[in-house]
N, C-alpha and C positions, 0 to 999 in steps of 0.2 A: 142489571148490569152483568154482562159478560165479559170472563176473566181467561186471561189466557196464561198459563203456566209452560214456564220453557227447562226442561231438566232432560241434559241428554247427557249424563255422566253414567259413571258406571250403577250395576245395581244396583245395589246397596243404598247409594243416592235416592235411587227413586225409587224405592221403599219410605225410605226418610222423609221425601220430599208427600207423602200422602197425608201428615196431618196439615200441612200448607194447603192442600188441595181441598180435604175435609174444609176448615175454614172457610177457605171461598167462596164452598158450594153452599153453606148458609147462609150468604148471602146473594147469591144468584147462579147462573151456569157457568159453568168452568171450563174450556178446551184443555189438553195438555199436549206438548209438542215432547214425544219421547225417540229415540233410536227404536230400531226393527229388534234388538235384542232384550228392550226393557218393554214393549209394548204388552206382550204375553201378562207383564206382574200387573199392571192394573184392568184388564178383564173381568168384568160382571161387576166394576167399579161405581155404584150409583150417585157417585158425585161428579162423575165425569161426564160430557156431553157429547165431546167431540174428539177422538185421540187422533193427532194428525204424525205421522209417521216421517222421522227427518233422516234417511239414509247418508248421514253425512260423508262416510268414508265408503258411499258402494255410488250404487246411483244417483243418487245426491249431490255428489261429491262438487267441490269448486262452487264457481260462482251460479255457472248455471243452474246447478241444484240448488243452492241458494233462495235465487228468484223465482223457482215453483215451488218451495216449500213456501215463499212469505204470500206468494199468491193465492195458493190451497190457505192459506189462514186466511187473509184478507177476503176472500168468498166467503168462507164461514162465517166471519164477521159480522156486525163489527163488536171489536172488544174496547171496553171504557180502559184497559188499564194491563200493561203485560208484568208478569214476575218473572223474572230471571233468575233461576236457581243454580244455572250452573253459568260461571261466569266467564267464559268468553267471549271474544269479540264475535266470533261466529254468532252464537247466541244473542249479544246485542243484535247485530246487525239481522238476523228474522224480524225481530219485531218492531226495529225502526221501519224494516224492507214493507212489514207488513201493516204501515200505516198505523200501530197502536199510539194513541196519542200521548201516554204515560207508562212509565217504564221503569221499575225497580229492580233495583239489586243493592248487594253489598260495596261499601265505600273502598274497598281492598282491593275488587276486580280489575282486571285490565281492562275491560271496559267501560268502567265507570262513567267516562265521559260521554258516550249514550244515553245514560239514566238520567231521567225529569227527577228523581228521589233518590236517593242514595240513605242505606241504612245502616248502622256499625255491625261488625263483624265480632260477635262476639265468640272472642276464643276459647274465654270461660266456660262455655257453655255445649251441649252437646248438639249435632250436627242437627237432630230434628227440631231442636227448639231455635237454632238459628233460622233456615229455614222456615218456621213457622212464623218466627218476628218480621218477614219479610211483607207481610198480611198487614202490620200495622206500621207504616213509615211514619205513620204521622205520631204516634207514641213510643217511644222508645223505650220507654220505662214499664212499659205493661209487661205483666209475668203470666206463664201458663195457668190456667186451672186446672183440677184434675182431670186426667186424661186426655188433655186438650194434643201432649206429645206421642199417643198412641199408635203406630202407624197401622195401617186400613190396609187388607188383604181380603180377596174373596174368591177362592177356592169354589167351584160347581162341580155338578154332580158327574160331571166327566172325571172330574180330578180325583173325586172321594172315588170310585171304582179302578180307578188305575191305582193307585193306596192299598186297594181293596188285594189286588191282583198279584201288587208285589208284596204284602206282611202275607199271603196266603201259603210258601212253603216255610213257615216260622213254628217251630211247634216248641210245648214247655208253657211254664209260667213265668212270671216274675216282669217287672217295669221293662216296656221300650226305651232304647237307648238309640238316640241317634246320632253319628259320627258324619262328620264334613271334614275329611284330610285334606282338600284342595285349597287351594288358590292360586291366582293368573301371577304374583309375585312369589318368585323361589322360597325367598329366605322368611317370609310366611308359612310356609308350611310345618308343621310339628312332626320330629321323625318319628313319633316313636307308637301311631296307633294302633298299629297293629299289636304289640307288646299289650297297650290297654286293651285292647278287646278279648285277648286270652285270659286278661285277670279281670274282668266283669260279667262274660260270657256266661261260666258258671251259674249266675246267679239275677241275670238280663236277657233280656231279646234283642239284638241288634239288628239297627236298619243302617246303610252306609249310601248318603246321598253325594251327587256333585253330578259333575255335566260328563259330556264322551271323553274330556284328556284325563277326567280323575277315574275311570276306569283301571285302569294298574293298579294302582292304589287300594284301590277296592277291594282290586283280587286279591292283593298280598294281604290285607286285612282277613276277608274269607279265608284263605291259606293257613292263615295262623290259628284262628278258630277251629277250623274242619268238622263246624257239625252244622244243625239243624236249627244254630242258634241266633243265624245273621244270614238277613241276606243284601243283595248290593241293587240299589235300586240308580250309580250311575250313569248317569248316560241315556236312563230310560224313561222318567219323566220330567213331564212341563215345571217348570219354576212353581208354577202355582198348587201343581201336584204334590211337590216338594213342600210347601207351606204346609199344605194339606196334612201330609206324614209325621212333618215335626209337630203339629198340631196336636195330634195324636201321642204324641210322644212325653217321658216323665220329665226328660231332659237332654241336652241336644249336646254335645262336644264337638266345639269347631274352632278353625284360625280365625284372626280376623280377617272376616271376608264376608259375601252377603248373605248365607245361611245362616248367622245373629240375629240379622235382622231380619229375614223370615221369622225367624223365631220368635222376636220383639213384635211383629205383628199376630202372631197367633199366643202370646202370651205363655210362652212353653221356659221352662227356667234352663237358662243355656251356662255353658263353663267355655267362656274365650280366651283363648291360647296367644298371649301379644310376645312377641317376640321385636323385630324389627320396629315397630310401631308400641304409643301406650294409648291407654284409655282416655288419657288428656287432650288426646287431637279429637276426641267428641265423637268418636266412631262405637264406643261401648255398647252392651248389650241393655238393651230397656224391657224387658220383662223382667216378673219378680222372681225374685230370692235367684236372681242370678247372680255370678261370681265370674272375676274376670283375674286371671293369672299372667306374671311376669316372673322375670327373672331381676331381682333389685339389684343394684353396685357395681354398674355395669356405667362406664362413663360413654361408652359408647353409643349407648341405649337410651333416647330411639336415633336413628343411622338416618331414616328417610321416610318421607310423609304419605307413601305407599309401601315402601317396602322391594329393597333390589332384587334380583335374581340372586346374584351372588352375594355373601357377607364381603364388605368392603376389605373385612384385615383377615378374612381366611380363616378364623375361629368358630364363627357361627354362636356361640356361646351362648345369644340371648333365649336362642330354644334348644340345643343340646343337654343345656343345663338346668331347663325347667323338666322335673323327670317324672315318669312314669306314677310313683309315689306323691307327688304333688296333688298332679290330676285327681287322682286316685280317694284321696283327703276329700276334696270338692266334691267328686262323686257322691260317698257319704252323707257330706252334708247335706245338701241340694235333695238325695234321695230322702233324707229322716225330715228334713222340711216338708216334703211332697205329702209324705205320709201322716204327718202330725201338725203340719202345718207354722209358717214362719212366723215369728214372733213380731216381726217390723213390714217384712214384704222386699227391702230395700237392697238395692245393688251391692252389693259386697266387691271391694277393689282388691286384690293380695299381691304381692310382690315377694316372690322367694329370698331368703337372705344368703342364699348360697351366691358364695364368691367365684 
């Protein structure tokens, strides 16, 4: 049986969306229908058979992109059964276009009324085991086994040499430390890394990843360091490059955004910074003896289920007020777990009590 997987949301998503994929591919070949910007993260993917590229807001675009994406499936074809990971009608409408003759998603969708199956949407639950349950419509009640929520990355030998190329003017001892200040939502962003990077520098190696906008960033982190002890690798490699590094790495500092979950697929212990957003919308960090930070007593908190550009009431609070000294704590930890190893392995949730 061949399965056809449809996930064109943002990264992070389709990260997520790889132990749904895993699954499949034990039981037969798997397509996957991703965007031209997430297609790079599943490369040298051995579960995957066929990755069919849906430029929906370029060439794609409209109806007529539409109807040669479902056509490009329908030739690969045929598939016994499509998942719908990301749920809109767009979405639906590939895999009806594309002749699949059963079709799942969640019962929440706007397009639900496409789907032969419809499966609950559990909120409870973190985004890669929803996704995952997507694999079984017909039991609802089945729960993961271990590892079964793992997500799947595979980094090649292009990727380890360009890793290679940027940790190469890094000199000293002590743990890599890797920094993610970006995200495509403002009021995600944490101000304050560069202040941490002068008080870990000391006693770390820093790498400072993200894409060509998070380059500023970078550099005022650089800036504030001014040695030998960090270098800035954004802007200049592949996503999967980027796995690669944090791979490497003792522990990763980032917003919520999809360098967690790099992380969570290369099993590197991360500290996420939620501001805007909390860990309960199921986007948290899944590798061990990770730690995820907030700001608690905030009625405002969380504002929006991405995350605005701007703070709706002009305070910003939920990350101004998670400080420096917080982080800082988590570092500690996370570092004496690395080294002597955690007691449980298990995600740790904190919420600052500062008012």
């Amino acid at each position: 049986m061949t399965s056809l997987v449809i996930q064109t949301s943002f990264l992070g998503d389709v990260v997520l969306t790889t132990p749904l994929i895993a699954e499949l591919a034990a039981r037969g070949s798997v397509d996957v229908v991703v965007t031209p910007a997430a297609a790079p993260l599943l490369a040298n993917s051995p579960d995957i058979r066929t990755l069919h590229i849906y430029d929906k807001r370029g060439r794609d675009a409209g109806l007529g992109g539409l109807l040669r994406i479902a056509g490009r499936i329908r030739r690969a074809g045929p598939h016994a059964r499509a998942y719908i990971a990301q749920g809109s009608l767009r979405s639906a409408s590939v895999a009806r276009l594309a002749a699949v003759p059963e079709r799942v998603g969640f019962d929440t969708s706007a397009a639900r009324a496409l789907y032969t199956k419809r499966i609950p949407h559990r909120g409870d639950r973190h985004h890669a085991e929803r996704l995952w349950r997507l694999a079984f419509p017909d039991d609802p009640a089945i729960e993961p086994t271990e590892g079964a929520l793992r997500p799947r990355l595979y980094p090649g030998a292009n990727d380890a040499r360009a890793v290679d190329a940027a940790l190469a003017p890094l000199s000293g001892d002590g743990p890599l430390i890797v920094l993610a200040p970006g995200s495509v939502w403002g009021t995600k962003r944490w101000p304050y890394y560069a202040e941490l990077a002068r008080e870990i520098a000391p006693r770390a190696r820093l790498a400072v990843i993200g894409g060509p906008d998070d380059a500023e960033l970078a550099q005022a982190i650089g800036d504030a360091v001014g040695s030998r002890r960090i270098v800035s690798a954004a802007g200049t490699l592949s996503l999967l490059a980027s796995a690669e590094l944090i791979r490497r790495a003792a522990l990763l500092v980032t917003n919520d955004s999809s360098p967690q979950h790099l992380a969570s697929a290369m099993g590197t212990p991360t500290i996420t910074l939620f501001g805007p957003t909390v860990p309960a919308f199921g986007f948290g960090p899944l590798a061990p003896r990770s730690i995820a930070l907030g700001t608690a007593g905030l009625d405002c908190r969380p504002c929006h289920h991405h995350g605005p550009q701007v703070c709706p009431l002009q305070h910003w609070r939920c990350m101004r007020e998670l400080t420096v000294g917080d982080v800082l704590r988590a570092v500690e930890t996370i570092l004496c777990d690395v080294s002597y190893g955690s007691r449980d392995g298990s995600v740790e949730s904190r919420e600052s009590d500062r008012r």
